[in-house]
VMD Tcl script that builds the backbone (N, CA, C; Angstrom):
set m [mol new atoms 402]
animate dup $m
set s [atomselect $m all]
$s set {name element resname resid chain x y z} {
  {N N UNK 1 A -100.499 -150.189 18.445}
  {CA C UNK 1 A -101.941 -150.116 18.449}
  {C C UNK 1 A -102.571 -151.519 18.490}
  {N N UNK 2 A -101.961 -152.638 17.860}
  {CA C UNK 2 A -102.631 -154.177 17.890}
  {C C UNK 2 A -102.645 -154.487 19.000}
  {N N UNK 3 A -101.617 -153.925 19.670}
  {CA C UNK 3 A -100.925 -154.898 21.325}
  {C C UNK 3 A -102.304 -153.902 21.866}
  {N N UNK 4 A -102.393 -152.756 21.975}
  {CA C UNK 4 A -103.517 -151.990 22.798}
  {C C UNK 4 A -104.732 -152.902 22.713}
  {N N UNK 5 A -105.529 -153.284 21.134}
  {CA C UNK 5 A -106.740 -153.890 20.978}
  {C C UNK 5 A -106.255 -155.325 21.381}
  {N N UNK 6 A -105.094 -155.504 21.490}
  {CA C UNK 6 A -105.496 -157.249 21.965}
  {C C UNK 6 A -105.564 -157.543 23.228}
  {N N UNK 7 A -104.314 -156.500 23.904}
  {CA C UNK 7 A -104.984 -156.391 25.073}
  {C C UNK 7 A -106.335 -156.201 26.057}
  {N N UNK 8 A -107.381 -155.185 25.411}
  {CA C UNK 8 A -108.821 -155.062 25.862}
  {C C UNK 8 A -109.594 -156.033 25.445}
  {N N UNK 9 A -109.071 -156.385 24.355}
  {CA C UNK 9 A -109.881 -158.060 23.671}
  {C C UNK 9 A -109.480 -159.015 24.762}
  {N N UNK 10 A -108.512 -158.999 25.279}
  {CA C UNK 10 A -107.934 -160.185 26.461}
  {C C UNK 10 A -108.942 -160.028 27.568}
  {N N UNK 11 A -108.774 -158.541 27.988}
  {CA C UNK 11 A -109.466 -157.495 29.484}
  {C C UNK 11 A -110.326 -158.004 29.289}
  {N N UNK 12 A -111.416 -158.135 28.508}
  {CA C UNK 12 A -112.911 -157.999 28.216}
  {C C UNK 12 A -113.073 -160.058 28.560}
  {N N UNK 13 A -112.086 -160.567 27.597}
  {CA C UNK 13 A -112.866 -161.919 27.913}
  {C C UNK 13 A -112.735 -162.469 29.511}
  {N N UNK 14 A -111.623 -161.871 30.050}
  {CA C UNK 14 A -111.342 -162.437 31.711}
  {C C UNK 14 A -112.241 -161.892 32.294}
  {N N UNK 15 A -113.023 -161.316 31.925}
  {CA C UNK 15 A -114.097 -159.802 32.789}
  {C C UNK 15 A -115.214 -159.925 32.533}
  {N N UNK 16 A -115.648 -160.489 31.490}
  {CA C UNK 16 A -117.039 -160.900 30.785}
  {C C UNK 16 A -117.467 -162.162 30.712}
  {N N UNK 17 A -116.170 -163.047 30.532}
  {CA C UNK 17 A -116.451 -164.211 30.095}
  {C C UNK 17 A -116.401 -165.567 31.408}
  {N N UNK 18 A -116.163 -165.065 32.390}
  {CA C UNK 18 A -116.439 -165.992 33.636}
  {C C UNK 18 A -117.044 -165.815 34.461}
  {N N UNK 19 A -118.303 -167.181 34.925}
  {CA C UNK 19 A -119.434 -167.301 35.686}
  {C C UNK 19 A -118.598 -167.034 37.064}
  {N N UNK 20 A -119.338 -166.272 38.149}
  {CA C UNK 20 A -119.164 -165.895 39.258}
  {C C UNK 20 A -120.028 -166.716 39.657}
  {N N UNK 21 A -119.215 -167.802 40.746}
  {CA C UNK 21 A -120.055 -169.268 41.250}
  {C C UNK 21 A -120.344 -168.364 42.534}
  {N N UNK 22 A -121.605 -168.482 42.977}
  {CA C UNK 22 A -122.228 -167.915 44.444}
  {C C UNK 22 A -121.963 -168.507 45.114}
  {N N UNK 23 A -121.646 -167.271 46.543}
  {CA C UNK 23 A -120.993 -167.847 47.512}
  {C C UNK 23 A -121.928 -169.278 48.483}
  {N N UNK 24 A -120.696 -170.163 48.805}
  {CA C UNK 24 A -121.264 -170.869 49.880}
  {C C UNK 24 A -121.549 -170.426 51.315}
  {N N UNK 25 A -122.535 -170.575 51.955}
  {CA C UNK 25 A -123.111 -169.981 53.381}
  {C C UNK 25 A -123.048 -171.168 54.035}
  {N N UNK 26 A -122.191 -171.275 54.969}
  {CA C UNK 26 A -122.692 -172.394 55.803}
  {C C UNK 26 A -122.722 -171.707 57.908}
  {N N UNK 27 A -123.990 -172.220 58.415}
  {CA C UNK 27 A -124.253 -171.678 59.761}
  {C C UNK 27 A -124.105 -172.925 60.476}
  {N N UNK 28 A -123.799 -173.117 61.610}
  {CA C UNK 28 A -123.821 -174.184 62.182}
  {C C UNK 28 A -125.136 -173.659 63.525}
  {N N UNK 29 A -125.757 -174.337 64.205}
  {CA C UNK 29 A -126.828 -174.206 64.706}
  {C C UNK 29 A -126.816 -175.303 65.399}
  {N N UNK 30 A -126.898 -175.093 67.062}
  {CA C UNK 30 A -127.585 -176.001 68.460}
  {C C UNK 30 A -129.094 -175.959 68.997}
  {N N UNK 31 A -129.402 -176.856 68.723}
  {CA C UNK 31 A -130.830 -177.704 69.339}
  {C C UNK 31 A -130.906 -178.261 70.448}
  {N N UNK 32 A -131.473 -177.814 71.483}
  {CA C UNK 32 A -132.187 -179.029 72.507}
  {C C UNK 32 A -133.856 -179.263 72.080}
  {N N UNK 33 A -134.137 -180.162 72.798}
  {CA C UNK 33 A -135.958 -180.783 72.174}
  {C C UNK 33 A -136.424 -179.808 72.196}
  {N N UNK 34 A -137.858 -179.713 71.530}
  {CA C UNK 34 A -138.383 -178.682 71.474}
  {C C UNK 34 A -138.147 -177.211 71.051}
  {N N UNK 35 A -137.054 -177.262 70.490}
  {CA C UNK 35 A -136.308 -175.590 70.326}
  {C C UNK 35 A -136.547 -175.302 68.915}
  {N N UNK 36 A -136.924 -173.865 68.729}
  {CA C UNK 36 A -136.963 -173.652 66.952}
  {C C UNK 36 A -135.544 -172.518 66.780}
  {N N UNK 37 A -135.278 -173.255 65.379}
  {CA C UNK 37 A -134.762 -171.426 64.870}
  {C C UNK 37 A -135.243 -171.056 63.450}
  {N N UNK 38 A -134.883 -169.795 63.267}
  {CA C UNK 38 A -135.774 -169.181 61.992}
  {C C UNK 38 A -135.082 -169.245 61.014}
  {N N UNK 39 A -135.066 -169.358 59.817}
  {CA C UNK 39 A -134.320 -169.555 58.271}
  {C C UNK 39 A -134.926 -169.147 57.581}
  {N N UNK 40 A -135.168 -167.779 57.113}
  {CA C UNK 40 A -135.800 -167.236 56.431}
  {C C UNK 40 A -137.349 -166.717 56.705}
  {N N UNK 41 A -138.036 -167.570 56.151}
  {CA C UNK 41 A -139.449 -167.740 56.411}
  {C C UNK 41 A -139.912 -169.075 56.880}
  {N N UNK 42 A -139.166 -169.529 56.826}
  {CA C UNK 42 A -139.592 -171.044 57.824}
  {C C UNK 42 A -138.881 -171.422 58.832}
  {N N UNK 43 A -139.262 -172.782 60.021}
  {CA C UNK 43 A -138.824 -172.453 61.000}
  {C C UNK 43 A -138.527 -173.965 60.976}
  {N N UNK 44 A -137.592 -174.447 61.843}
  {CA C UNK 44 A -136.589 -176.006 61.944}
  {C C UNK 44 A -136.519 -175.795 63.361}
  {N N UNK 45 A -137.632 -177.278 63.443}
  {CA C UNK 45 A -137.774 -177.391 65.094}
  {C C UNK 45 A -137.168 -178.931 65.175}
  {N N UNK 46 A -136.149 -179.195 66.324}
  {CA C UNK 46 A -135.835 -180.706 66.922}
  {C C UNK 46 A -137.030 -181.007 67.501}
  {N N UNK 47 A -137.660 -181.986 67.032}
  {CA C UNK 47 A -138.689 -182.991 68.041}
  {C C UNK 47 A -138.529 -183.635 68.803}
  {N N UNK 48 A -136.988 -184.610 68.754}
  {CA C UNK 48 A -136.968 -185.782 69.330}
  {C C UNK 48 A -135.347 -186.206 69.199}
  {N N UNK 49 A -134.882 -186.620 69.942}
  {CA C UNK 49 A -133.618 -187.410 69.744}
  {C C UNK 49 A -133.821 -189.289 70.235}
  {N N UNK 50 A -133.427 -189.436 69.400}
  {CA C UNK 50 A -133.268 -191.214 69.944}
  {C C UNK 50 A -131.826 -191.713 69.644}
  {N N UNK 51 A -131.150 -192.153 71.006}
  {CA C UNK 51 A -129.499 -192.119 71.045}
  {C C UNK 51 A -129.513 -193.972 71.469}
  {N N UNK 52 A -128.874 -194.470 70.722}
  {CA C UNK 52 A -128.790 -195.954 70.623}
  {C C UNK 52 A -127.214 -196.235 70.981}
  {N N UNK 53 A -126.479 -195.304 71.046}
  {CA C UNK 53 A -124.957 -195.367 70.938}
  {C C UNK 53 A -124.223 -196.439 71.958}
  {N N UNK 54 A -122.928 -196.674 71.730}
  {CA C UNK 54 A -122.749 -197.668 73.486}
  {C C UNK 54 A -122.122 -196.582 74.062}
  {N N UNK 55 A -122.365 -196.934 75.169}
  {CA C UNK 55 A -122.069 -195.790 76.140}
  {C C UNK 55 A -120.200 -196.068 76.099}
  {N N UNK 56 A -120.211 -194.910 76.751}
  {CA C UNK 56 A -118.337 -194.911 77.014}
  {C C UNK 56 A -118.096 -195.980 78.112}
  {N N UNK 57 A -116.516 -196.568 77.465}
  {CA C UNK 57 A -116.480 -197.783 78.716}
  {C C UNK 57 A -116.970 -198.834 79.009}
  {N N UNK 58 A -118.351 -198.858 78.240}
  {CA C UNK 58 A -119.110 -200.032 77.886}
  {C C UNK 58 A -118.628 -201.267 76.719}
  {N N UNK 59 A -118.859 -202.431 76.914}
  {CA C UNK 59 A -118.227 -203.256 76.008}
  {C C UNK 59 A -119.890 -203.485 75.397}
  {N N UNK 60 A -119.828 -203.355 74.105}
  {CA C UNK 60 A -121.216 -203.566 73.068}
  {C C UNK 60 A -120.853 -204.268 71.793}
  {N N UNK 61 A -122.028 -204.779 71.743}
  {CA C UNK 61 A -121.982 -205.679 70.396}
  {C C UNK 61 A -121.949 -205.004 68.963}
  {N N UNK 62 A -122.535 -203.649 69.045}
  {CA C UNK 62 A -122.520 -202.807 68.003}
  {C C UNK 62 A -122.509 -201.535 68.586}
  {N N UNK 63 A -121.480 -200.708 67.892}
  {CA C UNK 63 A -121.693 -199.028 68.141}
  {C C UNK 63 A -123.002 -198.199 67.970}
  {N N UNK 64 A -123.974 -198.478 67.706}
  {CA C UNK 64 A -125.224 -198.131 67.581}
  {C C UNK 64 A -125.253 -196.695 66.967}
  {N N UNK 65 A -125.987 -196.128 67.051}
  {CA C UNK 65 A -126.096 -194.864 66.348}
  {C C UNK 65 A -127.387 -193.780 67.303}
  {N N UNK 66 A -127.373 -192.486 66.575}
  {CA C UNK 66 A -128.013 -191.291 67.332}
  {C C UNK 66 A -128.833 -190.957 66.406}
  {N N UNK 67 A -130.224 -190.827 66.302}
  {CA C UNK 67 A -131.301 -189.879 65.597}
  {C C UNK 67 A -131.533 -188.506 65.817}
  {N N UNK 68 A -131.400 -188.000 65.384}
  {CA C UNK 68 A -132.781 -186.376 65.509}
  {C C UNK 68 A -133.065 -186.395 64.159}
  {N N UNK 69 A -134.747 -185.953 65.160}
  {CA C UNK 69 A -136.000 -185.775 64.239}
  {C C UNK 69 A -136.268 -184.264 64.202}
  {N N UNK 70 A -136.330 -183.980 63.091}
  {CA C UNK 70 A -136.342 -182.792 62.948}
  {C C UNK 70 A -138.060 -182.360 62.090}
  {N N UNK 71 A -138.811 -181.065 62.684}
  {CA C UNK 71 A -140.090 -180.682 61.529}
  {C C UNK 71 A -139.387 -179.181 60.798}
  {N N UNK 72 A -139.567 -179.043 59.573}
  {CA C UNK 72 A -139.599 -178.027 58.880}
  {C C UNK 72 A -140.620 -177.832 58.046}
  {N N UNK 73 A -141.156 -176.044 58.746}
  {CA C UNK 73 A -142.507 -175.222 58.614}
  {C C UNK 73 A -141.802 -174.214 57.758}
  {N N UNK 74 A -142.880 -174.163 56.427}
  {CA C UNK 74 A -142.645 -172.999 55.844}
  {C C UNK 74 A -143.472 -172.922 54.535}
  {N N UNK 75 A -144.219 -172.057 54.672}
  {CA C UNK 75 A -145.305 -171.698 53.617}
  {C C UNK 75 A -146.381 -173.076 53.159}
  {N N UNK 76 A -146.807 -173.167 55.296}
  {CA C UNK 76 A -147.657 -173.749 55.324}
  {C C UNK 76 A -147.559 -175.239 55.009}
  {N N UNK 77 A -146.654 -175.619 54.898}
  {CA C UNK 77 A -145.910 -176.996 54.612}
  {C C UNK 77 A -145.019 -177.441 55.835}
  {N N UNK 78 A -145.450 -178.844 56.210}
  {CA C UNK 78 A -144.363 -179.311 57.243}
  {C C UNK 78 A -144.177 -180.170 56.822}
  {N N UNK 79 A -142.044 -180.546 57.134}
  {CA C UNK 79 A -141.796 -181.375 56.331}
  {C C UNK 79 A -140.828 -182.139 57.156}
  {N N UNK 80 A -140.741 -183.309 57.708}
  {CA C UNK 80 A -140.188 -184.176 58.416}
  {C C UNK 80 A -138.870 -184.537 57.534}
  {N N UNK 81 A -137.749 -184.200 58.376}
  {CA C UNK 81 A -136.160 -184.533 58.211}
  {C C UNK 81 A -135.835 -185.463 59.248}
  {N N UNK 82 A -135.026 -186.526 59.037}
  {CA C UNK 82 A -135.081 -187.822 60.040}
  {C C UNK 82 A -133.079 -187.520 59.481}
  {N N UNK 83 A -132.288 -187.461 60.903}
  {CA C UNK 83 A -130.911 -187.436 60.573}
  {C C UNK 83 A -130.100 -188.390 61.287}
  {N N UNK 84 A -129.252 -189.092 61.077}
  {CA C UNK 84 A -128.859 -190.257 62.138}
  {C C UNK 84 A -126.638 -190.350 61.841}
  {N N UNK 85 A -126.450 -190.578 62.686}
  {CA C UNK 85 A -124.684 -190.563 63.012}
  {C C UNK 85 A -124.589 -191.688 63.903}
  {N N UNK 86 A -123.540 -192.347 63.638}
  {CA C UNK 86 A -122.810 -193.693 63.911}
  {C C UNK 86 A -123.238 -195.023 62.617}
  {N N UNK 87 A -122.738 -195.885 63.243}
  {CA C UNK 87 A -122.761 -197.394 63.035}
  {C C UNK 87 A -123.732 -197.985 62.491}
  {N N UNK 88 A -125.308 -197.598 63.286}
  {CA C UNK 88 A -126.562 -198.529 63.215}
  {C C UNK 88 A -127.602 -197.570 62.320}
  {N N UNK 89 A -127.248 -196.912 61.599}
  {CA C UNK 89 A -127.991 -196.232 60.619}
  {C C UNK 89 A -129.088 -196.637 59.898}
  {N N UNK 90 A -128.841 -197.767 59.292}
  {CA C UNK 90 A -129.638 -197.950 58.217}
  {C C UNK 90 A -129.479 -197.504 56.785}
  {N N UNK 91 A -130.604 -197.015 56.583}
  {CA C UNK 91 A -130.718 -196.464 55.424}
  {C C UNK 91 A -130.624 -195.052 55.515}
  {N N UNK 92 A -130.978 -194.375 57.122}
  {CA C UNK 92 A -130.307 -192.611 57.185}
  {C C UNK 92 A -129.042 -192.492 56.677}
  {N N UNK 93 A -129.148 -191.420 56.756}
  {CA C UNK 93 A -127.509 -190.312 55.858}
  {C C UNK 93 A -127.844 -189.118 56.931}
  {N N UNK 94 A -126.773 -188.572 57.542}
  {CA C UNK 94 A -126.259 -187.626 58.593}
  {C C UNK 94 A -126.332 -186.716 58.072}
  {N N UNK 95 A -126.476 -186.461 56.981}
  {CA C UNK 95 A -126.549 -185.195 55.612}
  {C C UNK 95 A -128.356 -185.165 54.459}
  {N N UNK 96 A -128.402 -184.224 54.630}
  {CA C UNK 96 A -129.728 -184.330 53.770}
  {C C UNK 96 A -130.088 -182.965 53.027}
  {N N UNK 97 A -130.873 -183.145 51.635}
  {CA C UNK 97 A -131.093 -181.747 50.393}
  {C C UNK 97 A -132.339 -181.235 51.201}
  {N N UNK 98 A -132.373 -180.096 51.413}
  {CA C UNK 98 A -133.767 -179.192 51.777}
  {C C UNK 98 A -134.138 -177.921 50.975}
  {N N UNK 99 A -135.242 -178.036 50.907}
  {CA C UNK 99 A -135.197 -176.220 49.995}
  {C C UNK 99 A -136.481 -175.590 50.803}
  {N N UNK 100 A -135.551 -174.065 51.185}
  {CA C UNK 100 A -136.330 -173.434 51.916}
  {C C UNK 100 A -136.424 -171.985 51.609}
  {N N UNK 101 A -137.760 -171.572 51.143}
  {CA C UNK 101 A -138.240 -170.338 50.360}
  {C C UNK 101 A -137.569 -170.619 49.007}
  {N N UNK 102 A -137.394 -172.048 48.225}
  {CA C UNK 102 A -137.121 -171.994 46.299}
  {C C UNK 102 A -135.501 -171.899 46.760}
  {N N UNK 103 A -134.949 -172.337 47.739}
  {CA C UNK 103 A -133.112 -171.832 47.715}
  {C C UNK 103 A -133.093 -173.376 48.525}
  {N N UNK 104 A -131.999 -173.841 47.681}
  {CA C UNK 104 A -131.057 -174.883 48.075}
  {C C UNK 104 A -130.507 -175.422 49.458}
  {N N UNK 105 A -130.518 -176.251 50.336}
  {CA C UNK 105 A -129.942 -176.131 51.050}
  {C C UNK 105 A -129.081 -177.519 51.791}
  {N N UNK 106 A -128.167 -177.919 52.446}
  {CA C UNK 106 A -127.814 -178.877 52.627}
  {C C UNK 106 A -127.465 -179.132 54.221}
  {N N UNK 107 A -128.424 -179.813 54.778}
  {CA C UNK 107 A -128.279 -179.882 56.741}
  {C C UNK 107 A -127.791 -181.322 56.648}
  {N N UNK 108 A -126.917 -181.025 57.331}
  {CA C UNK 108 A -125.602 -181.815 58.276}
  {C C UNK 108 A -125.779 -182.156 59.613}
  {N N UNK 109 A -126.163 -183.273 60.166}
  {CA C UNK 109 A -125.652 -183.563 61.699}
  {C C UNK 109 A -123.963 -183.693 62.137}
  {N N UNK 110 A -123.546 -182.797 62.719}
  {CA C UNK 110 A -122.405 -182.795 63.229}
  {C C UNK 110 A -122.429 -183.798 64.643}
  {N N UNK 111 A -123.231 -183.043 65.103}
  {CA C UNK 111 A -123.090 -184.278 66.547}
  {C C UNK 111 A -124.200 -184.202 67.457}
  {N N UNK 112 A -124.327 -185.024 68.426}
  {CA C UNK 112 A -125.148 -185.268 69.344}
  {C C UNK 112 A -124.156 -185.506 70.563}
  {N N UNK 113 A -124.398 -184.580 71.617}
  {CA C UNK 113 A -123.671 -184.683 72.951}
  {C C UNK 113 A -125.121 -184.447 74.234}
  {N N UNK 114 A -124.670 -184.929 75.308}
  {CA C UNK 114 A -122.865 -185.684 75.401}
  {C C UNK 114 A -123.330 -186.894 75.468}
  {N N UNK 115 A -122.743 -187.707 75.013}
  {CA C UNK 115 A -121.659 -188.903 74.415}
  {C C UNK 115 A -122.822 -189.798 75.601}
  {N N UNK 116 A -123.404 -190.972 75.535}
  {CA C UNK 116 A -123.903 -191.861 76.381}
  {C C UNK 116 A -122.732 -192.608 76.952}
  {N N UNK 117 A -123.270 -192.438 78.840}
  {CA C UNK 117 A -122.542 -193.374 80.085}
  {C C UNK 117 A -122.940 -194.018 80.513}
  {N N UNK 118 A -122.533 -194.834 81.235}
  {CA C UNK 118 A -122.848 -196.179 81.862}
  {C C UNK 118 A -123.962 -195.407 82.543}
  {N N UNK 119 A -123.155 -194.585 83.693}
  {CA C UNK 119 A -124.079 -194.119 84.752}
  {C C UNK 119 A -125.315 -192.598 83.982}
  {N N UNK 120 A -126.671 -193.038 83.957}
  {CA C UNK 120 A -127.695 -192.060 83.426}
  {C C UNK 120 A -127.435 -190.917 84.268}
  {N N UNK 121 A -127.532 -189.982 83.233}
  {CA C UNK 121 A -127.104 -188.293 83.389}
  {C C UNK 121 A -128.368 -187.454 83.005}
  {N N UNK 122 A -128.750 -186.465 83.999}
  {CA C UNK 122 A -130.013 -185.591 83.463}
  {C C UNK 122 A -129.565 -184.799 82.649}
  {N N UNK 123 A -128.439 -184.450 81.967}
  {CA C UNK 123 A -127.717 -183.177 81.185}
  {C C UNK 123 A -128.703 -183.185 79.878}
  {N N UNK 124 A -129.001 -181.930 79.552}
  {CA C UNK 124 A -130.006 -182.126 78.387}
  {C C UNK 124 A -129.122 -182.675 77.406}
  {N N UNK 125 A -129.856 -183.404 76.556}
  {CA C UNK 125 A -129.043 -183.604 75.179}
  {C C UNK 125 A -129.177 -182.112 73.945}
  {N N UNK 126 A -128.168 -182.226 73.319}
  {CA C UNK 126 A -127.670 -180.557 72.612}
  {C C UNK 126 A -127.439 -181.482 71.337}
  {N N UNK 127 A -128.228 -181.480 69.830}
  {CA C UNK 127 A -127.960 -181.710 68.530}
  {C C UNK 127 A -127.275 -180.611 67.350}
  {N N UNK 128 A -126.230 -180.614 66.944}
  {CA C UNK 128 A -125.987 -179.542 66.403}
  {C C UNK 128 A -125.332 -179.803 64.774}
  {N N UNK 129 A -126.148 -179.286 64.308}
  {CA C UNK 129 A -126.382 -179.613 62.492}
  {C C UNK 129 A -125.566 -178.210 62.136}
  {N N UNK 130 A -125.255 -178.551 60.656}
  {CA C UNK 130 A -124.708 -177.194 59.911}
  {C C UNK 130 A -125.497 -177.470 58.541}
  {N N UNK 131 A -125.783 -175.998 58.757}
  {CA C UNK 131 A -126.667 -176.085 56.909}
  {C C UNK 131 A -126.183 -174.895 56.339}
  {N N UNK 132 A -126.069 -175.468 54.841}
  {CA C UNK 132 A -125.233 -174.522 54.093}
  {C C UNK 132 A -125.818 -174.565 52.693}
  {N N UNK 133 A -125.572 -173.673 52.104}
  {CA C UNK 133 A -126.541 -173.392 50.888}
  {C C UNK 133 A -125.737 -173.552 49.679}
  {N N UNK 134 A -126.744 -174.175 49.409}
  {CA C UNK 134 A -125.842 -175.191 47.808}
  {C C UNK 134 A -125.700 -174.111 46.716}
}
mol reanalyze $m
mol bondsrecalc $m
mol representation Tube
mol addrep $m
């Protein structure tokens, strides 16, 4: 009979007694200028890319780096996200905290393609961030 109650005394603390950490969500998501997508109740539009990079094949003094400018609308609030990848950064971070509708969130620049060439290319440029919820 002890082994029975110590056992459900055991059951109960593995079952009761540990926080269930919420799951992580992460979406990855492609931008060309001007493009929105929806996240809830607000909306994450690319404005602008500014690509400083050296082109392929090119000999450069510095690897330079890639911007997108990003606006985020939502409950009447717009809120400018500035994201940058490579070398010539600055003070950007490729990663940045957002909260959208009171929920956590964390957008990532993965990349900016394609890649700058010697020879200028009309190919649209494509920015593609991952945001995932903290």
């Amino acid at each position: 009979m002890k082994n029975l109650i110590f056992f459900f005394i055991a059951l109960s603390i593995s079952v009761f007694g540990c926080k269930k950490n919420p799951e992580t969500k992460t979406t990855d998501y492609d931008f060309e200028i001007n493009t929105s997508k929806s996240i809830g109740a607000s909306t994450l539009v690319l404005k602008s890319i500014s690509d400083s990079r050296c082109p392929i094949n090119a000999d450069c003094i510095s690897a330079g780096g890639a911007t997108a400018y990003f606006k985020l609308t939502g409950n009447n609030v717009d809120q400018e996200i500035i994201l940058c990848k490579g070398g010539e950064c600055g003070t950007l971070e490729n990663v940045t905290n957002i909260k959208i509708n009171g929920i956590n969130y964390s957008l990532k620049l993965i990349d900016i393609t394609p890649y700058p060439q010697l020879q200028k290319s009309n190919i649209t440029k494509t920015v593609k961030v991952e945001l995932t919820r903290a």
